[in-house]
N, CA and C of each residue as an Amber inpcrd file, in Angstrom:
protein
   651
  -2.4480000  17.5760000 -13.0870000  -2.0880000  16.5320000 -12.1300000
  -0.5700000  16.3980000 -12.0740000  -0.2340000  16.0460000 -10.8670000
   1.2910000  16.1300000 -10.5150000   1.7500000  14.4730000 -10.7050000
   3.2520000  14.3970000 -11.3620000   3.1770000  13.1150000 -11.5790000
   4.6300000  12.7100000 -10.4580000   4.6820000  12.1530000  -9.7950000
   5.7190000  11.6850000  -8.4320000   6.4130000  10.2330000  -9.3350000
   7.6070000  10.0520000  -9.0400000   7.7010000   8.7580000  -9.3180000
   8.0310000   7.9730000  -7.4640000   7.7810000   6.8330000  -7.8780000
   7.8170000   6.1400000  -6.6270000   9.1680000   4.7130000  -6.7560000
  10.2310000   5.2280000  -6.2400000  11.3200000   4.4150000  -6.4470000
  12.4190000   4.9800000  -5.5260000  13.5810000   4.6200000  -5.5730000
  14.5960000   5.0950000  -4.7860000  16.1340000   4.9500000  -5.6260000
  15.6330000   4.2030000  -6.8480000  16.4320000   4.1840000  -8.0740000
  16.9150000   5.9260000  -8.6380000  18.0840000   6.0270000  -7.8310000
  18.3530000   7.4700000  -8.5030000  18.4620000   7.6080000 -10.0490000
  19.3790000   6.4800000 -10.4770000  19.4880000   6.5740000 -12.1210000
  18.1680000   7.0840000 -12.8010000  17.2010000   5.8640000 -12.4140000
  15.7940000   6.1380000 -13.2380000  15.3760000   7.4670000 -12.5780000
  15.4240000   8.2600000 -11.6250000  14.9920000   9.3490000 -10.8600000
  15.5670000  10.0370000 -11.6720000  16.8510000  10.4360000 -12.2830000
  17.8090000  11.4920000 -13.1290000  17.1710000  11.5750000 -14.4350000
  17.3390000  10.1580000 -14.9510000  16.5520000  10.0530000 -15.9070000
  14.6930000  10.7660000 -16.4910000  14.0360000  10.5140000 -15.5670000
  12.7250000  10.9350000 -15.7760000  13.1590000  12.2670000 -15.0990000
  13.4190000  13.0290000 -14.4110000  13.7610000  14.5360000 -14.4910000
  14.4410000  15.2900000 -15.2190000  14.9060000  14.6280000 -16.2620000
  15.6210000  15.3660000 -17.5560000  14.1350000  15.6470000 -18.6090000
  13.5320000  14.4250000 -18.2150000  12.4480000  14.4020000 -19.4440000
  11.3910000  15.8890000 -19.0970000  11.6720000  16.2910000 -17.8850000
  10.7210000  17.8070000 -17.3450000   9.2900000  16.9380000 -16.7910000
   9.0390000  15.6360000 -17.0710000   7.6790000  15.3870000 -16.2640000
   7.7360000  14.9040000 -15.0490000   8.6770000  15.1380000 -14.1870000
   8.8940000  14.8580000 -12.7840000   8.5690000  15.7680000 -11.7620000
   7.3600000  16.2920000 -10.8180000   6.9680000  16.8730000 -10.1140000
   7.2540000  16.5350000  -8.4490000   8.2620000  15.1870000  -8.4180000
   8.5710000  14.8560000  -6.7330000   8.4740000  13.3560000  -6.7110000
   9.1920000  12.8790000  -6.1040000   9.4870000  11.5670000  -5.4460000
   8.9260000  10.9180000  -4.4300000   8.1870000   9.7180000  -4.4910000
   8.3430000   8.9240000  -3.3910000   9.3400000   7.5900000  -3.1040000
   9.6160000   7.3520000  -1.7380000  10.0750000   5.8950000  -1.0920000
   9.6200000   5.9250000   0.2460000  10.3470000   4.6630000   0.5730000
   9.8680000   3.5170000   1.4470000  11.2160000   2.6210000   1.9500000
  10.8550000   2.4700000   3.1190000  11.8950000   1.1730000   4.0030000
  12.3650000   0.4760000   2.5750000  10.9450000  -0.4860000   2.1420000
  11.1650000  -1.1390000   1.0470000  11.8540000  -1.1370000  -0.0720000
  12.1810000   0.4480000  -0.5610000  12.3310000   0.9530000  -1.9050000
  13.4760000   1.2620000  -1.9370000  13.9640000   1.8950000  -0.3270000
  15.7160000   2.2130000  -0.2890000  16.4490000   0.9710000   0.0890000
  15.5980000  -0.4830000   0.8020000  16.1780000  -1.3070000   0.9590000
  16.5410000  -2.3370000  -0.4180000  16.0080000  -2.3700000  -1.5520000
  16.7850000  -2.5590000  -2.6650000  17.5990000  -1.6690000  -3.1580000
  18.2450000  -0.5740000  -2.6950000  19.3150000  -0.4760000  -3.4220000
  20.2320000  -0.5740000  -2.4940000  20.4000000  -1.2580000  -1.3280000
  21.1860000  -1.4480000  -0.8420000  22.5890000  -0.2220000  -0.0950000
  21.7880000   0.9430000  -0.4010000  22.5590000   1.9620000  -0.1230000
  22.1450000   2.5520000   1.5700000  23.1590000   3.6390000   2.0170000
  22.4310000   4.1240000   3.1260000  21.0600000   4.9110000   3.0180000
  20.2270000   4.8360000   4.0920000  19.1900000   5.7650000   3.5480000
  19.3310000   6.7050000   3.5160000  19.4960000   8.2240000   4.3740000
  19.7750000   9.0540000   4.1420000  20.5540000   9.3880000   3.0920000
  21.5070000   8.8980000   2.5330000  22.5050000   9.3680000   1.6570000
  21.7060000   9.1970000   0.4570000  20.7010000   7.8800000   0.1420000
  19.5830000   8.0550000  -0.8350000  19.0090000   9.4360000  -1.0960000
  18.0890000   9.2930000  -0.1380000  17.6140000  10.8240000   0.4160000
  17.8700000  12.0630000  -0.4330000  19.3200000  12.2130000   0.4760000
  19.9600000  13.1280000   0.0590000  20.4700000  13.4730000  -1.6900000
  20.3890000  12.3260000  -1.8890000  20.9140000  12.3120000  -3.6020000
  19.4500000  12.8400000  -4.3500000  18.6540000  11.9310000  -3.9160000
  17.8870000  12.5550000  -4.6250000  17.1060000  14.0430000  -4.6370000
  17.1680000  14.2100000  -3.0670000  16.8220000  15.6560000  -3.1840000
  17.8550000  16.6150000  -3.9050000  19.0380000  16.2690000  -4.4660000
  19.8020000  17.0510000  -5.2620000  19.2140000  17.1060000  -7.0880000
  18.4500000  15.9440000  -6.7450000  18.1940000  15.7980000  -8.6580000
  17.1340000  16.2330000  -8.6040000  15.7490000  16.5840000  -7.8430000
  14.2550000  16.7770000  -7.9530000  14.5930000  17.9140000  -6.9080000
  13.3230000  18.6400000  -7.4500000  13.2720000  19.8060000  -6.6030000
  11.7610000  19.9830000  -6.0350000  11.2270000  19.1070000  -6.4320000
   9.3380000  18.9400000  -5.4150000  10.0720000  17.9180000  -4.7580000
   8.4680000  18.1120000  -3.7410000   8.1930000  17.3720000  -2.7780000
   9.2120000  16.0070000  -2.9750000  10.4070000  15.4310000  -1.8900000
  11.0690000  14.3470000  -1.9830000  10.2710000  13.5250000  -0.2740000
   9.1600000  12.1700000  -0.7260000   8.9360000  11.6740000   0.6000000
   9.7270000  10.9170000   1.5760000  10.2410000  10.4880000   2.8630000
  11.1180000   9.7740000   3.2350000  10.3600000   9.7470000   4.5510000
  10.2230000   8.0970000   4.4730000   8.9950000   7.6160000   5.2800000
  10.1250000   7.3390000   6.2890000   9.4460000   7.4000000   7.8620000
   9.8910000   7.1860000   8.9760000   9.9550000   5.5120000   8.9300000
  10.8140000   4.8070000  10.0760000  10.9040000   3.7410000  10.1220000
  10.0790000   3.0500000  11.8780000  10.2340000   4.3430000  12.5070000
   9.7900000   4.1910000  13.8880000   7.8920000   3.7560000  13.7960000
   7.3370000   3.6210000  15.0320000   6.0920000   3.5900000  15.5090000
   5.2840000   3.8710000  16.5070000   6.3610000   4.5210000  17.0330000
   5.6760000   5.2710000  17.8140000   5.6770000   6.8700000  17.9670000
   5.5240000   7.8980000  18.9710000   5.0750000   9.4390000  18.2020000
   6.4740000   9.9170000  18.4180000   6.7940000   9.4650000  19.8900000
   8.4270000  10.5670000  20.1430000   9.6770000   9.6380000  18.7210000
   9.5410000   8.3930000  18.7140000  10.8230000   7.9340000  17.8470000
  10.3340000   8.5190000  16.4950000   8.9480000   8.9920000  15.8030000
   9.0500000   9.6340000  14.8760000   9.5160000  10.7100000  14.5240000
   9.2320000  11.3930000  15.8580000   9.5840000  12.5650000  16.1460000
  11.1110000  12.9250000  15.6520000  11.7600000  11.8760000  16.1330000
  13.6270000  11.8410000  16.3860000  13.5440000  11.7590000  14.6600000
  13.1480000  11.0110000  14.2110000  13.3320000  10.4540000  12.8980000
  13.2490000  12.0420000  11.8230000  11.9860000  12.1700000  12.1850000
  11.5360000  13.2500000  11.3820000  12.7320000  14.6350000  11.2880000
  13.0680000  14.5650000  12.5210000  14.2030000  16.2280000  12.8950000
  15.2840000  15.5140000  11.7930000  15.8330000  13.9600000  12.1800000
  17.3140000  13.7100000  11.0950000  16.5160000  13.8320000   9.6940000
  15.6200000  13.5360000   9.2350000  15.4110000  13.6610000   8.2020000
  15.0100000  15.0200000   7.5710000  14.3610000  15.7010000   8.0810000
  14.4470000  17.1770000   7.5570000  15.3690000  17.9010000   7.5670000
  16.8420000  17.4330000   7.9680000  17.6110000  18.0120000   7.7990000
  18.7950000  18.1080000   6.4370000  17.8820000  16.6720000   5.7840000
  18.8500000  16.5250000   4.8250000  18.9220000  17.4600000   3.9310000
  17.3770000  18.3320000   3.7110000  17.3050000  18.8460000   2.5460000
  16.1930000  19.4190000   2.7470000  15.6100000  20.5740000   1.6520000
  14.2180000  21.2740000   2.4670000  13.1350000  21.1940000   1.7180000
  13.2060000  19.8530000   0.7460000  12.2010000  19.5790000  -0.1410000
  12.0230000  18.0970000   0.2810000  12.5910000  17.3990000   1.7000000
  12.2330000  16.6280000   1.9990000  10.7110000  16.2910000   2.3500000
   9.9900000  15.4650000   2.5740000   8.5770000  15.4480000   3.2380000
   8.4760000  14.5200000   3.7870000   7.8040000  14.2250000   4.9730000
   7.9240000  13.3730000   5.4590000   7.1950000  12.6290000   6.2470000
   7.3070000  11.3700000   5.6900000   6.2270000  10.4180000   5.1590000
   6.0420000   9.3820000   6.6000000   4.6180000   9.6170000   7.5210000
   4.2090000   8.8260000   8.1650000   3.1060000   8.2180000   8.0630000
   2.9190000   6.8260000   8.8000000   1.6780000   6.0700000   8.5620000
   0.4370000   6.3630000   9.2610000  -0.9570000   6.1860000   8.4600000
  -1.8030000   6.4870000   9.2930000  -2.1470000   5.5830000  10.4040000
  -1.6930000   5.7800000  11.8300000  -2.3270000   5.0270000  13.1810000
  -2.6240000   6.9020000  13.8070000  -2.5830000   6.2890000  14.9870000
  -3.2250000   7.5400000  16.0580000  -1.5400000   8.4380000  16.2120000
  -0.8100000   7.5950000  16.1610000   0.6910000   7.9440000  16.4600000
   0.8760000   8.5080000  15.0300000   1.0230000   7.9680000  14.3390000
   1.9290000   8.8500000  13.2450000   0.4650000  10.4770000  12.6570000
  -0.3430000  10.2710000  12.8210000  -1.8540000  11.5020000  12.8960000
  -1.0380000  12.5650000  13.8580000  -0.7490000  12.0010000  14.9920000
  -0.0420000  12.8100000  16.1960000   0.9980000  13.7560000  15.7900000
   1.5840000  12.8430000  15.0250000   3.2170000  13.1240000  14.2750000
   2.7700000  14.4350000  13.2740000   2.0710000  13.8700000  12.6770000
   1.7890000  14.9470000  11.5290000   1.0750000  16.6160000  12.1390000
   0.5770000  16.2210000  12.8950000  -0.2000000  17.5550000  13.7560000
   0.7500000  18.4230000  14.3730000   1.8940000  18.2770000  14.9810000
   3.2580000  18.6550000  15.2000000   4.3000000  19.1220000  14.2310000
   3.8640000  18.0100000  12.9290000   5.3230000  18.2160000  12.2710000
   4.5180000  19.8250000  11.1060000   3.1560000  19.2010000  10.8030000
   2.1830000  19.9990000   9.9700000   2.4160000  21.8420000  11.2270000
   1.7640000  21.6150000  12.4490000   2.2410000  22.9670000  13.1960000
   3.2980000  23.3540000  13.0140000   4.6070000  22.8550000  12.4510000
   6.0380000  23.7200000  12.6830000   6.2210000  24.1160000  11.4890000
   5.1600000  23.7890000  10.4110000   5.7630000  23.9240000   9.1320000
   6.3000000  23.0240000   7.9730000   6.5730000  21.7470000   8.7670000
   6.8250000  20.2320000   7.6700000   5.9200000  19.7690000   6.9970000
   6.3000000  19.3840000   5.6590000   5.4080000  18.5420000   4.7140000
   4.9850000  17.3310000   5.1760000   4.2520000  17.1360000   4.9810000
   3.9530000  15.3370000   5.9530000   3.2460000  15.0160000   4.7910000
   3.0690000  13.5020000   4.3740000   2.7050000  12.7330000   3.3400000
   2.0480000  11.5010000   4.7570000   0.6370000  11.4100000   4.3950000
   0.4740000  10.0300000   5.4650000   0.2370000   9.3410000   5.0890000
   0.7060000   8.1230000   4.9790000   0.5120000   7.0640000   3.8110000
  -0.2410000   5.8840000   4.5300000  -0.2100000   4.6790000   3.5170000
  -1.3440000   3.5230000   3.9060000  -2.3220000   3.7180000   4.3840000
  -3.3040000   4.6320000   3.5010000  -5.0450000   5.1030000   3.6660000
  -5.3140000   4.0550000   3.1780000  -6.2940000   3.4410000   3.5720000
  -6.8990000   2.6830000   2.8580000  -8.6230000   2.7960000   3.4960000
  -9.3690000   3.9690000   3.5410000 -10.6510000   4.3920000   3.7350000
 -11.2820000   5.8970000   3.4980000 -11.9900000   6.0660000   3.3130000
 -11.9750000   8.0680000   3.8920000 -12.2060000   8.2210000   4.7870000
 -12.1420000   7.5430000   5.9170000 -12.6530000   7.8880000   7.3460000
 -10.9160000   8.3620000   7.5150000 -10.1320000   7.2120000   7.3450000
  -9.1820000   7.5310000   7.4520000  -8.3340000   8.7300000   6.7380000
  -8.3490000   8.9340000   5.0940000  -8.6100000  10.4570000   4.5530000
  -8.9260000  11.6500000   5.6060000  -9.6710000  11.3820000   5.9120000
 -10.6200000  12.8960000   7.1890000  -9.1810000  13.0610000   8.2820000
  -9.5170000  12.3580000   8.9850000  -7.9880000  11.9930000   9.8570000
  -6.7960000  12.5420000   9.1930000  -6.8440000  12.5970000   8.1990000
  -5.0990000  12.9060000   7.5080000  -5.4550000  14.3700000   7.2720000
  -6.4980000  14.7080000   6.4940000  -6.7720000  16.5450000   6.2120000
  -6.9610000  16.9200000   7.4900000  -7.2650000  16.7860000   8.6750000
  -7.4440000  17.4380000   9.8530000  -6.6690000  17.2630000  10.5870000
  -5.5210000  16.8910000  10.4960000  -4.0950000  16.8010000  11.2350000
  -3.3710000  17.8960000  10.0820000  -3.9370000  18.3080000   9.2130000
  -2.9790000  19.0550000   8.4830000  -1.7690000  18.4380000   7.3630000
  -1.7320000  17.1130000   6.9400000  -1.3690000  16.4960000   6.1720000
  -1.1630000  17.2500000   4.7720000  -0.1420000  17.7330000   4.4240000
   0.6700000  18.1520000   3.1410000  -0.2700000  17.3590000   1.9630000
   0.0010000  15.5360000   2.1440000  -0.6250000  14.8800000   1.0670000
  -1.0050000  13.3960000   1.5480000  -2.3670000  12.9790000   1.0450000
  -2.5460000  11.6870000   2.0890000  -2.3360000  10.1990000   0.5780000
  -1.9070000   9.6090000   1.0110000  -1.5600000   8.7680000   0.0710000
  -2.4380000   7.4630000   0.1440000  -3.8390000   7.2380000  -0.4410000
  -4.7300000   6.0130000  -0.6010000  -3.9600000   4.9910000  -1.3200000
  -3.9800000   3.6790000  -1.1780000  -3.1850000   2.6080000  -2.3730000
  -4.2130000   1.8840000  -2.8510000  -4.5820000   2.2150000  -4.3710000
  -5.9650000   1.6970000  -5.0560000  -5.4690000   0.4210000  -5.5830000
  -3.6980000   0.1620000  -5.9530000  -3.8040000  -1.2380000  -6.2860000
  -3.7390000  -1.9990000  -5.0350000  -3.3050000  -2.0980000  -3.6040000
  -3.5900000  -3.1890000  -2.4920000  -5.0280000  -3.7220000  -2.6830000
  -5.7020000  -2.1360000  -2.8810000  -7.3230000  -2.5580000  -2.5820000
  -7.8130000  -3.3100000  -3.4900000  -7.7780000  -3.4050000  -5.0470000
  -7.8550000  -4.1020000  -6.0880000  -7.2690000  -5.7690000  -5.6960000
  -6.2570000  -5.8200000  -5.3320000  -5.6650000  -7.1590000  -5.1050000
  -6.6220000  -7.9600000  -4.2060000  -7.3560000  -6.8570000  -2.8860000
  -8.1500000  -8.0210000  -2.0770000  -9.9660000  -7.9820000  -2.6970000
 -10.0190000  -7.3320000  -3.9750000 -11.2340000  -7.5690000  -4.5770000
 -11.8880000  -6.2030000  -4.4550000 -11.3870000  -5.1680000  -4.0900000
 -12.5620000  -3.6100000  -3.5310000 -12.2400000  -2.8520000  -5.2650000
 -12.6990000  -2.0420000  -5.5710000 -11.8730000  -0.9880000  -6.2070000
 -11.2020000   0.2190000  -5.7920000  -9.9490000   0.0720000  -5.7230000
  -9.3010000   1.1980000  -5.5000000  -9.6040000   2.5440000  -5.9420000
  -9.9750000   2.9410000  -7.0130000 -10.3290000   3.9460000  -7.5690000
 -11.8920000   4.5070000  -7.0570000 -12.4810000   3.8030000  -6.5550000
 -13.8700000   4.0620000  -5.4370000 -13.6250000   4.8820000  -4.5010000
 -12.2530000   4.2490000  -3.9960000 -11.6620000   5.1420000  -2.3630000
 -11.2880000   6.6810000  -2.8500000 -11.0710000   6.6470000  -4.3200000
 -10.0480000   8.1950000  -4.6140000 -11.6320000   9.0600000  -4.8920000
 -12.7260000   8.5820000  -5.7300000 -13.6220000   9.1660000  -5.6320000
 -14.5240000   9.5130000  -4.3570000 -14.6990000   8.7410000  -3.3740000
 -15.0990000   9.5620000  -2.0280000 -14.4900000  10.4940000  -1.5100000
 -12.6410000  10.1990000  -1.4910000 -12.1790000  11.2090000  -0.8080000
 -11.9620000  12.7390000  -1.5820000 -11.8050000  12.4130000  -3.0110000
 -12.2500000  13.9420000  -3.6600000 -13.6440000  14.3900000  -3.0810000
 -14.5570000  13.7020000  -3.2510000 -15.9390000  14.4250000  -3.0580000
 -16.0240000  14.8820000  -1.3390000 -15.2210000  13.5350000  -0.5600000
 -15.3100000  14.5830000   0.5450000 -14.3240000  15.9650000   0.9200000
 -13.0610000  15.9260000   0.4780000 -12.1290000  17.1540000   0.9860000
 -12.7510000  18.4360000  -0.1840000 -13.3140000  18.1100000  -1.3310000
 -14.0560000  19.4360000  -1.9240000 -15.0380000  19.6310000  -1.0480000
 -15.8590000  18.9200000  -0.2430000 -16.9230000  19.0120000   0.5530000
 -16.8160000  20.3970000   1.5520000 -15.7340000  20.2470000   2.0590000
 -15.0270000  20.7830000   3.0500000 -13.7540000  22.0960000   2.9120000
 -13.3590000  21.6730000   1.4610000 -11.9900000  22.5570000   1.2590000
 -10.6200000  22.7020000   1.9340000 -10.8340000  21.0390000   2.2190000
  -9.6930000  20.4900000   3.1220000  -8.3370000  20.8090000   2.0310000
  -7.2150000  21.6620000   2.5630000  -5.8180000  21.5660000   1.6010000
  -5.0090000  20.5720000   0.9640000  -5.0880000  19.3420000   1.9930000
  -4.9360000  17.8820000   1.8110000  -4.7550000  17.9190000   0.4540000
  -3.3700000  17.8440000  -0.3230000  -3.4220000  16.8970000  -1.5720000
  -3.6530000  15.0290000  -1.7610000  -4.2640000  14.6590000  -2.5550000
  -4.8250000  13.5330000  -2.7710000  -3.3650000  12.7510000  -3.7410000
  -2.4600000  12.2150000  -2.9800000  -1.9410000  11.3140000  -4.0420000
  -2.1380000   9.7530000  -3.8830000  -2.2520000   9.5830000  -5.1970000
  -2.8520000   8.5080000  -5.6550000  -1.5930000   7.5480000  -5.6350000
  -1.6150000   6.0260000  -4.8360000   0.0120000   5.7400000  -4.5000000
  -0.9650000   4.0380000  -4.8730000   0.0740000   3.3090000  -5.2150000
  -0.0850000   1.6810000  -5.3370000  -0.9940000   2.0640000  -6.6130000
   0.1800000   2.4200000  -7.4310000  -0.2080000   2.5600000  -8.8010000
   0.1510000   1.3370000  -9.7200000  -0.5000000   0.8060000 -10.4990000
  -0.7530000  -0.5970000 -11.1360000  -0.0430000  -0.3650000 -12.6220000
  -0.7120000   0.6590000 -13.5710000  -0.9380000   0.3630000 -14.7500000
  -1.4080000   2.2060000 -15.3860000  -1.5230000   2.0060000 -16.3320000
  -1.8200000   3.6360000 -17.0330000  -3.7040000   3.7860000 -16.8130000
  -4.2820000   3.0730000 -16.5380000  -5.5160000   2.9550000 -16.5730000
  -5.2960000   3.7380000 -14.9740000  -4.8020000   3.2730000 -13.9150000
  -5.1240000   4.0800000 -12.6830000  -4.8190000   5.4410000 -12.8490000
  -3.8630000   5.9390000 -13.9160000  -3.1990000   7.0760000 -14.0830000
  -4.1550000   7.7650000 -14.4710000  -5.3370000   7.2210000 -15.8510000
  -6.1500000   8.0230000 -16.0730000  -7.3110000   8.1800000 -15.5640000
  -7.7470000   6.8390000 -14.7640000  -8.9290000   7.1870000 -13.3590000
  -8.6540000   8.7000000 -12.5640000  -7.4150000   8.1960000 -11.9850000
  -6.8960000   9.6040000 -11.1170000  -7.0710000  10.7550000 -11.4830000
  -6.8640000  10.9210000 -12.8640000  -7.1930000  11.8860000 -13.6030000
  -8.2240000  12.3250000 -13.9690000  -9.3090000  11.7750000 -14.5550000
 -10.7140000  12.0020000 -14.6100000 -11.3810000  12.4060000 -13.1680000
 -10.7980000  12.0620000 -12.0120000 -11.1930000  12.1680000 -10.9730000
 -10.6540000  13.2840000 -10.2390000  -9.7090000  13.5780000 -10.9030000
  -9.2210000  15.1020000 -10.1340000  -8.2710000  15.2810000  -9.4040000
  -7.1150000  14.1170000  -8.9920000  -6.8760000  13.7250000  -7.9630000
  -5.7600000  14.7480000  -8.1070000  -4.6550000  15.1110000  -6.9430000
  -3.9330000  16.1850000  -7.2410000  -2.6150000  15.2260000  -7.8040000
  -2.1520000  14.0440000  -7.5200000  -0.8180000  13.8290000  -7.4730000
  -1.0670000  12.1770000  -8.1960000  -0.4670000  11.8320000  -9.0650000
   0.0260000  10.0970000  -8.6010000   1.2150000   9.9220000  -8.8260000
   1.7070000   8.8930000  -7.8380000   2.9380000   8.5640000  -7.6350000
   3.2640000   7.1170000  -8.0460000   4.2500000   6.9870000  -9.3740000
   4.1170000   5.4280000 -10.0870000   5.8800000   4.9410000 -10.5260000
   5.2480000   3.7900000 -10.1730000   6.7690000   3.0740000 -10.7110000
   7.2760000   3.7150000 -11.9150000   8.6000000   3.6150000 -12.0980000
   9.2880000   4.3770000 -13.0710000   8.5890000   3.8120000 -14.6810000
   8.3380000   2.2040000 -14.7900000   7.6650000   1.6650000 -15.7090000
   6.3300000   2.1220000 -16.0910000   5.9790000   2.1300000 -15.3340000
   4.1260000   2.4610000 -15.4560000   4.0060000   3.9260000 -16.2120000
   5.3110000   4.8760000 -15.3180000   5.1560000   6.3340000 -16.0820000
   5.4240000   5.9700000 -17.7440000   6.8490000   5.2680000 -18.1650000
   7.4010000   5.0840000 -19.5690000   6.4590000   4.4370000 -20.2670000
   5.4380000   3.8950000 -19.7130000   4.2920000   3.4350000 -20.6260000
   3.2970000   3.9270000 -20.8650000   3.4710000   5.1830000 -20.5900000
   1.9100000   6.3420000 -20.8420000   2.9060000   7.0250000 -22.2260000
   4.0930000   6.5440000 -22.7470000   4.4190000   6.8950000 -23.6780000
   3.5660000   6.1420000 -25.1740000   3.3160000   4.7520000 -24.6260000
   3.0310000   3.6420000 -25.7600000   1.8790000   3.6320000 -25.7790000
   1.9810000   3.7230000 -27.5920000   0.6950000   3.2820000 -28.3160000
   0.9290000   2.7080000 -29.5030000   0.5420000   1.5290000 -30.1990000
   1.1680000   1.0270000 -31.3050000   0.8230000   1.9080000 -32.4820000
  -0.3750000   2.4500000 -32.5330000  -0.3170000   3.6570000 -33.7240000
   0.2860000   4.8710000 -33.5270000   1.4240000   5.4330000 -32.2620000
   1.9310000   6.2880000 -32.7760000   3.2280000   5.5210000 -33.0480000
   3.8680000   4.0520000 -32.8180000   5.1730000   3.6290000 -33.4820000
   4.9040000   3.1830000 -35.1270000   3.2500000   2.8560000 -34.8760000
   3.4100000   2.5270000 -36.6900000   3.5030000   3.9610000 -37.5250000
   2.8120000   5.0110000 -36.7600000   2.8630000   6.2830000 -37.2820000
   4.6430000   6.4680000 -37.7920000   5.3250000   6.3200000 -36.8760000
   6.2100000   7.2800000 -36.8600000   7.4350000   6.3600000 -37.5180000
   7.1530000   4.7060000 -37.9370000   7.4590000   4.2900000 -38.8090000
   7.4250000   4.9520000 -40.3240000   6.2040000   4.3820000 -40.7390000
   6.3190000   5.0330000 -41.7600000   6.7780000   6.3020000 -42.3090000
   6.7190000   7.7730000 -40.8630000   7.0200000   8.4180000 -41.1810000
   8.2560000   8.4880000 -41.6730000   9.0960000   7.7220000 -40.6280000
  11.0380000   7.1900000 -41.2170000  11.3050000   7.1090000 -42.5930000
  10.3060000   5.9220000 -42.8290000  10.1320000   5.3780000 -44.5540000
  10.1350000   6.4190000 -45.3700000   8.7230000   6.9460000 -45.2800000
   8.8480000   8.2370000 -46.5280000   9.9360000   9.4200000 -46.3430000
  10.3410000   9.6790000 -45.5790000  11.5060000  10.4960000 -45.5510000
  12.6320000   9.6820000 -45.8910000  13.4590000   8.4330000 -45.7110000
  13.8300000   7.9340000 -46.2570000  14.3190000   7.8950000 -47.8880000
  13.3700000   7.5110000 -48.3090000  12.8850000   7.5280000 -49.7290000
  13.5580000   9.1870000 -50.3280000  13.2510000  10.0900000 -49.6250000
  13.8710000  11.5630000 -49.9110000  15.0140000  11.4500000 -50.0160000
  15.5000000  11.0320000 -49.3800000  17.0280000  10.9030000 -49.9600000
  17.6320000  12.3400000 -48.9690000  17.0970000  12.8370000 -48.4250000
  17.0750000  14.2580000 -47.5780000  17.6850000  14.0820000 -45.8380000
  18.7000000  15.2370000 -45.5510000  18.9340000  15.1660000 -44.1740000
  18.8010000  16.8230000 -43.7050000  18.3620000  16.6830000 -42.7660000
  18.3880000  17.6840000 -41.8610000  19.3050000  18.7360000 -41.4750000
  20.2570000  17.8540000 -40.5260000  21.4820000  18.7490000 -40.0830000
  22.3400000  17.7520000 -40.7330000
């Protein structure tokens, strides 16, 4: 499984790509609008630090202003992808951008009817959000199991990333489930580090070496 972080925080972006478990980036209006920077120049930075898939969601809504959007944005860089919403217009978008050769990410699934729609426009990667759905009472992780069982159904190319990531528990649903990608706050990833028995472990281990009186280098 591919692990994306979802932020626009370059620091933390540099950071978790030193560590080697960084497979590609997502953002959002939302995500570049806290850092207060230009977007593109975001963009652009980060496609210098990651070398997968970097998403950069359109701001338009309809098919031709995506259109415009999509050309400035693929130009920043060629690991850009680019990220439209599922309506009839941005499906449109992707069927065009998917024919010329662009990565398209279609985000805010929230069904598999809608899933189907995204693999048959040719969608790079369709992005379900299992925590929105959790918040209004559904399980999110329900939606990731239909749409695996349906695109294996079919052998749709469609990667499945798993987006409106909560907690390490969705990380390992996704996982048991097959999903190809999840994409998680920079926190959520640093906490698939923690477990209190490997810090008490590695306490003690300190201790008894300690006690040795012994150094290394």
């Amino acid at each position: 499984m591919k692990f994306f972080v979802d932020t626009a925080d370059t620091a933390d972006i540099r950071s978790l790509a030193d560590s080697g478990l960084l497979d590609g980036v997502t953002t959002n209006p939302s995500l570049v609008a806290k850092s207060g920077r230009k977007f593109t120049e975001v963009i652009a930075e980060i496609c210098d630090i990651v070398d997968g898939p970097v998403s950069a969601e359109v701001a338009a809504i309809d098919h031709e202003g995506m259109m415009r959007e999509a050309k400035v944005l693929k130009a920043i860089a060629k690991n850009v992808c680019i990220k439209v919403p599922l309506t009839p217009d941005g499906i449109r978008t992707c069927r065009k951008l998917a024919d010329a050769g662009t990565m398209v990410n279609v985000t805010l699934c929230f069904s598999p009817a809608q899933a189907i729609l995204a693999a048959k426009a040719g969608a790079a990667f369709v992005s379900p959000f299992v925590g929105r759905l959790d918040d209004i009472g559904q399980y999110g992780m329900g939606l990731i199991a239909e749409i695996m069982q349906i695109y294996n159904n079919y052998e749709f190319h469609t990667e499945v990333l798993v987006a409106s990531v909560r907690n390490p528990v969705h990380v390992i649903e996704a996982a048991k489930l097959g999903a190809d990608v999840v994409t998680v706050p920079p926190a959520v990833l640093r906490s698939l580090f923690v477990h209190p028995l490997t810090e008490k472990g590695l306490a003690a281990f300190l201790a008894d070496w300690k006690k040795t009186g012994q150094t290394i280098a």
